[in-house]
VMD Tcl script that builds the backbone (N, CA, C; Angstrom):
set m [mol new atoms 261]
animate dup $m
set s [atomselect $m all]
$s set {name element resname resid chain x y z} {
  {N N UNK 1 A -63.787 -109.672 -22.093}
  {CA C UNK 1 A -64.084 -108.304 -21.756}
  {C C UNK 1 A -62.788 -107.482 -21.826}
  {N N UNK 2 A -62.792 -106.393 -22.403}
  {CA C UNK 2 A -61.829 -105.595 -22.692}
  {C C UNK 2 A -61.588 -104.684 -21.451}
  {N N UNK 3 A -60.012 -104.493 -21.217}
  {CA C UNK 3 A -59.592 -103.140 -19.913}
  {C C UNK 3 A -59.358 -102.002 -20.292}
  {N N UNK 4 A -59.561 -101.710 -21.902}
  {CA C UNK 4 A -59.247 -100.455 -22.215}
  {C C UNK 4 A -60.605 -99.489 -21.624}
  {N N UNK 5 A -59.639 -98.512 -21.812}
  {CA C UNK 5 A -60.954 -97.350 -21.181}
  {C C UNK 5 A -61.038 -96.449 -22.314}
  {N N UNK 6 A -61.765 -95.459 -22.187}
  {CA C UNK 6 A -62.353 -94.287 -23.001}
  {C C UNK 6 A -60.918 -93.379 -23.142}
  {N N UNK 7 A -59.978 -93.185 -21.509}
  {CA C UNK 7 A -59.282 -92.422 -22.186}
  {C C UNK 7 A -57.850 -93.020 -22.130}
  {N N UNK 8 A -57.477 -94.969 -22.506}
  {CA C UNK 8 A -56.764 -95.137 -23.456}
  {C C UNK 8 A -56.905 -95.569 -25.073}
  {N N UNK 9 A -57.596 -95.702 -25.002}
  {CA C UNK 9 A -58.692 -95.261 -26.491}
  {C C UNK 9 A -58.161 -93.844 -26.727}
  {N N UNK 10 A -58.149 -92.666 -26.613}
  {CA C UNK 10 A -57.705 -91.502 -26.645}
  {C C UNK 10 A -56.214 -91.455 -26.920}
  {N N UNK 11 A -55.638 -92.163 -25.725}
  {CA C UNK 11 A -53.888 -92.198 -26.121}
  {C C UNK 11 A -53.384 -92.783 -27.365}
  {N N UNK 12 A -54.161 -93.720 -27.538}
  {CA C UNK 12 A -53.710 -94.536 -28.271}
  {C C UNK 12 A -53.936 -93.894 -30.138}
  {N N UNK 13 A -55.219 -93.106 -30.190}
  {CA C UNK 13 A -55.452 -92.412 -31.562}
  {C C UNK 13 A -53.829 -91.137 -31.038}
  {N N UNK 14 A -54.000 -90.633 -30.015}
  {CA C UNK 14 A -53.006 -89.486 -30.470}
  {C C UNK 14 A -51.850 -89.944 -30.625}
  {N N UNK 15 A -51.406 -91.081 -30.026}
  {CA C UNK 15 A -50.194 -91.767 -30.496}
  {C C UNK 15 A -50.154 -91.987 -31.854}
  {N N UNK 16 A -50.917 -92.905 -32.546}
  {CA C UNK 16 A -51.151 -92.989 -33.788}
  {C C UNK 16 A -51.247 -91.803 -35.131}
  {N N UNK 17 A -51.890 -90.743 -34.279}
  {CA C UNK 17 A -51.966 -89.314 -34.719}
  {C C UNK 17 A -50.482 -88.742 -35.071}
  {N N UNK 18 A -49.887 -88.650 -34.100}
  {CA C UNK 18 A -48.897 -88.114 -34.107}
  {C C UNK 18 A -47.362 -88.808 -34.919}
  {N N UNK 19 A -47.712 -90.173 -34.826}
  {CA C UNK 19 A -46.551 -91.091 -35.407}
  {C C UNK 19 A -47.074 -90.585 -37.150}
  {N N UNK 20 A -48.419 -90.549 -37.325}
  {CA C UNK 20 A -48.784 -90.419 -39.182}
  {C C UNK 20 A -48.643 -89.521 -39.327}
  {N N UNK 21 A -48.558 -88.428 -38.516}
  {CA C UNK 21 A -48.139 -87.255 -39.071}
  {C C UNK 21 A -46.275 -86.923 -39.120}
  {N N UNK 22 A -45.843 -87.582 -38.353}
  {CA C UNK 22 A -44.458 -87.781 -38.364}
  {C C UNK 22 A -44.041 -88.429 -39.799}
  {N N UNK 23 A -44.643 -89.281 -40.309}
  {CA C UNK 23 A -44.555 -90.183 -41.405}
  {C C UNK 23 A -44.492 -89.499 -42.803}
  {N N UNK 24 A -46.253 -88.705 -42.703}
  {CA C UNK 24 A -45.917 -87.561 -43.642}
  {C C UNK 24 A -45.514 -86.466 -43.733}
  {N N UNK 25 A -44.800 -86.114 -42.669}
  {CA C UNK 25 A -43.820 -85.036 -42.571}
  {C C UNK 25 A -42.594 -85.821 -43.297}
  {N N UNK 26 A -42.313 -86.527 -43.068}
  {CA C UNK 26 A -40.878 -87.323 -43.576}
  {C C UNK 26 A -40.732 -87.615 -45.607}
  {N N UNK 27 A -42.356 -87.583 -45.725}
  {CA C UNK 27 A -42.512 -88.220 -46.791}
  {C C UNK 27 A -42.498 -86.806 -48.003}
  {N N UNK 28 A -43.130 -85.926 -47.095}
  {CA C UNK 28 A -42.518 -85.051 -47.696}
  {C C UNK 28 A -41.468 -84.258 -47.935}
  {N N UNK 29 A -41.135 -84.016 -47.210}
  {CA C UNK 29 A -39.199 -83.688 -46.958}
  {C C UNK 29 A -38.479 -84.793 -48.279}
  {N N UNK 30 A -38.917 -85.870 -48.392}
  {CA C UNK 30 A -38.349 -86.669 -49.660}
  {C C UNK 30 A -38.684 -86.261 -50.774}
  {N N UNK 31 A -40.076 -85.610 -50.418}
  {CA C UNK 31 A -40.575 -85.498 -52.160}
  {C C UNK 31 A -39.724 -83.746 -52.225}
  {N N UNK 32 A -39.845 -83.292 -51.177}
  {CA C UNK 32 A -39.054 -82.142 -52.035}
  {C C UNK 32 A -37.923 -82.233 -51.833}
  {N N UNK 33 A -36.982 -83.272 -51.292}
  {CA C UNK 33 A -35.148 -83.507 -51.925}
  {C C UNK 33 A -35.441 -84.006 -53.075}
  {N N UNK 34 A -36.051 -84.803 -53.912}
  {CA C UNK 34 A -36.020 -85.206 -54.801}
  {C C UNK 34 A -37.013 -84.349 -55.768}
  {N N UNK 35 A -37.664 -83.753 -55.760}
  {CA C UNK 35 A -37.786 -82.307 -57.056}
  {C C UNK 35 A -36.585 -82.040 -56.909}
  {N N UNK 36 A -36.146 -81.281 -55.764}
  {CA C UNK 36 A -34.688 -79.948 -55.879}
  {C C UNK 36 A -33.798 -81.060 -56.781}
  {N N UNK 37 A -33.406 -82.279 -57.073}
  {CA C UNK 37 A -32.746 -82.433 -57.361}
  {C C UNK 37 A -33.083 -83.077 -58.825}
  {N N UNK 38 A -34.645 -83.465 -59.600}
  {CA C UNK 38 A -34.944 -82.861 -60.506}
  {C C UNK 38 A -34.810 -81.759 -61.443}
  {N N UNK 39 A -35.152 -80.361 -60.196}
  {CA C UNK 39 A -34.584 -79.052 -60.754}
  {C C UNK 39 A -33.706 -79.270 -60.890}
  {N N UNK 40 A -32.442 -79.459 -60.575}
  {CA C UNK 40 A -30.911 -79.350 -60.627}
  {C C UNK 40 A -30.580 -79.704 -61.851}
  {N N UNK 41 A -31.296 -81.289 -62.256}
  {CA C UNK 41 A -30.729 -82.227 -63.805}
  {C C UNK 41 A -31.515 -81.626 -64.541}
  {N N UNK 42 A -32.882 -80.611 -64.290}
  {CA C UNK 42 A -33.475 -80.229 -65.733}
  {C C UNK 42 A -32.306 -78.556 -65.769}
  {N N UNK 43 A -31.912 -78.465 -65.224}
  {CA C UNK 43 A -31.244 -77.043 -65.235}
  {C C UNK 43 A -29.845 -77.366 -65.996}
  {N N UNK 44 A -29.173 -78.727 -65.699}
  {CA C UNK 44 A -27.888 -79.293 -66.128}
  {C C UNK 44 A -28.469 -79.291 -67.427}
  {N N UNK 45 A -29.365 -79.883 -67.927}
  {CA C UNK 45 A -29.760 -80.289 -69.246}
  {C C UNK 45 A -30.390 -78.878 -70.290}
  {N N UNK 46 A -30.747 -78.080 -69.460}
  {CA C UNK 46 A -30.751 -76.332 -70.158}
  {C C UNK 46 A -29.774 -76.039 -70.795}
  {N N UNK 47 A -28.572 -76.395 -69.684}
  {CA C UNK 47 A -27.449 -75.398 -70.689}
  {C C UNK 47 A -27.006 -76.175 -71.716}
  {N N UNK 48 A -26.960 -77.468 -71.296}
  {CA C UNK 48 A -26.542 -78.632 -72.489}
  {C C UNK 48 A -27.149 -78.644 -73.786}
  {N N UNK 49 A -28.459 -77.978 -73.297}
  {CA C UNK 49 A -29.461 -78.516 -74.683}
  {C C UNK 49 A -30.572 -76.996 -75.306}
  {N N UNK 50 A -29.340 -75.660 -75.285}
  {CA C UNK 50 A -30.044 -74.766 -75.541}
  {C C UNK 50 A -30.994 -74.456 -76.275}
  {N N UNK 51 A -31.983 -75.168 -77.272}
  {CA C UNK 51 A -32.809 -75.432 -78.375}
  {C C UNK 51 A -33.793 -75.439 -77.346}
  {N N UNK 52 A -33.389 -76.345 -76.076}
  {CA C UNK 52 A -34.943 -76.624 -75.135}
  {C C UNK 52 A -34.608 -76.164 -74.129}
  {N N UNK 53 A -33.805 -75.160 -73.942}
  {CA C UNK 53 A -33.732 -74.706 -72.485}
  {C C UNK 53 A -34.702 -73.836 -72.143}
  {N N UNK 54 A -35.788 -73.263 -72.370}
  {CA C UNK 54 A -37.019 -72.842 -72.103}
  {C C UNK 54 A -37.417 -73.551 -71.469}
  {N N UNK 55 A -38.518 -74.248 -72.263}
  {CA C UNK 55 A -38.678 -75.717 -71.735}
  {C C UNK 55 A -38.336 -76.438 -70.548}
  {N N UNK 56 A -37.012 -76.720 -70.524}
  {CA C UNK 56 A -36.173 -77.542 -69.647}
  {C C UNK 56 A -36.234 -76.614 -68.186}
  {N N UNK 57 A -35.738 -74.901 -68.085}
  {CA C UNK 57 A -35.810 -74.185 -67.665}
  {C C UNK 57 A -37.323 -74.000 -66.384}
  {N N UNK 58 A -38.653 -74.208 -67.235}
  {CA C UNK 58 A -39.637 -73.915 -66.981}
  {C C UNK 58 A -40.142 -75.229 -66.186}
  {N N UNK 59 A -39.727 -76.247 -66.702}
  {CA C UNK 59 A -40.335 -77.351 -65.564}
  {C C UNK 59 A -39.554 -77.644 -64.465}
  {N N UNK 60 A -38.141 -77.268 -65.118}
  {CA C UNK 60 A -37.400 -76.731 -63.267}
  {C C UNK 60 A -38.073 -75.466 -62.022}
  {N N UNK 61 A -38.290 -74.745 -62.656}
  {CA C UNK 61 A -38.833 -73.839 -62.031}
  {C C UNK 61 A -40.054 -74.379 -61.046}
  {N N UNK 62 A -41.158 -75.272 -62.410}
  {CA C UNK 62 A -42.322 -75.763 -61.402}
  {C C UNK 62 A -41.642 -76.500 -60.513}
  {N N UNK 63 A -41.002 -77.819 -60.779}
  {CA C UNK 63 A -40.124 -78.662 -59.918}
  {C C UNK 63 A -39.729 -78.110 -58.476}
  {N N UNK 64 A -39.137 -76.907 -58.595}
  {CA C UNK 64 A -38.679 -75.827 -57.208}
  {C C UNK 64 A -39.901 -75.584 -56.426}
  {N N UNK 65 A -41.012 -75.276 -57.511}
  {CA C UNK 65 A -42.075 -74.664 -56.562}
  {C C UNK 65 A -42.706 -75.154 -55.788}
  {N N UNK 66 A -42.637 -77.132 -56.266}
  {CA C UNK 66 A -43.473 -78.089 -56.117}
  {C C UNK 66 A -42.509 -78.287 -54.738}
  {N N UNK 67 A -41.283 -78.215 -54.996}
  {CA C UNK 67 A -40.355 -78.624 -53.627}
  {C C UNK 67 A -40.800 -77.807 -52.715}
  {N N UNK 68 A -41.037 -76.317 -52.920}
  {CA C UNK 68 A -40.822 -75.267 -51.751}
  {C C UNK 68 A -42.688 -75.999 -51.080}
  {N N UNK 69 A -43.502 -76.148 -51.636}
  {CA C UNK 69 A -44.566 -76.830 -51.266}
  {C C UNK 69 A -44.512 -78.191 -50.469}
  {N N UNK 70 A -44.034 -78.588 -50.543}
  {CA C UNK 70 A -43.488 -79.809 -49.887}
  {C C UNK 70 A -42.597 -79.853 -48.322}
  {N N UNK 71 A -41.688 -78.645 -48.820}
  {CA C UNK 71 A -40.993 -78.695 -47.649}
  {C C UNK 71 A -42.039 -78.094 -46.974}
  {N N UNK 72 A -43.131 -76.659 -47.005}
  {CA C UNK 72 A -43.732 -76.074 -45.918}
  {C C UNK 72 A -44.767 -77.219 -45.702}
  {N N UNK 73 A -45.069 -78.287 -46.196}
  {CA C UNK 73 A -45.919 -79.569 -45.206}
  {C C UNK 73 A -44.878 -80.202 -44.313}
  {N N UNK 74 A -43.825 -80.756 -45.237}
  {CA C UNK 74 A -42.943 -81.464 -43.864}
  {C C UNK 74 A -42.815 -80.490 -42.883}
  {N N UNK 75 A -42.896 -79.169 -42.803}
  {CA C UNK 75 A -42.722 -78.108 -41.931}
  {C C UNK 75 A -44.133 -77.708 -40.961}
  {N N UNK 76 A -45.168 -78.749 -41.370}
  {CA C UNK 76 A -46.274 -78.034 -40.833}
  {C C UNK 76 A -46.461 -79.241 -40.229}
  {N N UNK 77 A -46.336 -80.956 -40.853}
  {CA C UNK 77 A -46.646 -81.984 -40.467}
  {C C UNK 77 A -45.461 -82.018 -39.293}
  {N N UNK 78 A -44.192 -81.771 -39.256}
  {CA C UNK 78 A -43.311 -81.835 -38.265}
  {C C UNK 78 A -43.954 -81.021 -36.916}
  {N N UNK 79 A -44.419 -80.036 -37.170}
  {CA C UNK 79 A -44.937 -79.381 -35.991}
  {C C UNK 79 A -46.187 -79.934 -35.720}
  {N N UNK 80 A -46.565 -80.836 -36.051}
  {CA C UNK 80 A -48.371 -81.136 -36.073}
  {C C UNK 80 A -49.762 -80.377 -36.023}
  {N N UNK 81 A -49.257 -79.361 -36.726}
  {CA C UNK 81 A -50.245 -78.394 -36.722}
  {C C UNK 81 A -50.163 -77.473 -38.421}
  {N N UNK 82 A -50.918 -76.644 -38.238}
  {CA C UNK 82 A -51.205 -76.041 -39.841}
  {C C UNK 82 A -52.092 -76.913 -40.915}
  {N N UNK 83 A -52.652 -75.565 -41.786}
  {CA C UNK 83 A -54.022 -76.199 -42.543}
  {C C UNK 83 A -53.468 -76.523 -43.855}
  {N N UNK 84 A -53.390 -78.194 -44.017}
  {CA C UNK 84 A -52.226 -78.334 -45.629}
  {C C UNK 84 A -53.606 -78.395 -47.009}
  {N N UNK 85 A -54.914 -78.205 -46.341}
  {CA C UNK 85 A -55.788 -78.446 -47.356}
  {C C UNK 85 A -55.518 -77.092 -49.003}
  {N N UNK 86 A -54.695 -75.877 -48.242}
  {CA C UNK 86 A -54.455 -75.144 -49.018}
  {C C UNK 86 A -53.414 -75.184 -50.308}
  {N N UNK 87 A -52.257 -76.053 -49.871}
  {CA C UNK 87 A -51.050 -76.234 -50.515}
  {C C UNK 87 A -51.274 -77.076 -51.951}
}
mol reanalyze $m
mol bondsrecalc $m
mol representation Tube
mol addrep $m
């Protein structure tokens, strides 16, 4: 026979709640250091390779945007709150 009750059953999801959202707050904060620093080598490789710096230029740009998206989840998952179904 089990001693848990109804409301550590409760603690125990918001514990869990709160640690996965800690997790993907973290996970994102990685994914956008690592675009920004995507952007950075497709931007190095613009000036290097002016024939494709359009190109090179333009998927940096998405790269940034994809970061700035990223950071406002680690920013929403850090606070545990906000609707990321939009992003």
């Amino acid at each position: 026979m089990s001693n848990w009750t109804a409301d550590q059953d409760l603690a125990t999801l918001r514990v869990t709640a709160a640690s996965l959202r800690q997790r993907m707050g973290d996970a994102a904060a990685s994914i956008a250091e690592t675009e920004e620093w995507v952007a950075d080598t497709l931007e190095r490789l613009a000036r290097a390779r002016p024939h494709d710096a359009a190109r090179l230029r333009s998927r940096a740009a998405h790269a940034r945007d994809f970061a700035a998206q990223q950071r406002a989840r680690a920013t929403a998952y850090g606070a545990g709150c906000g609707d990321l179904r939009s992003g």
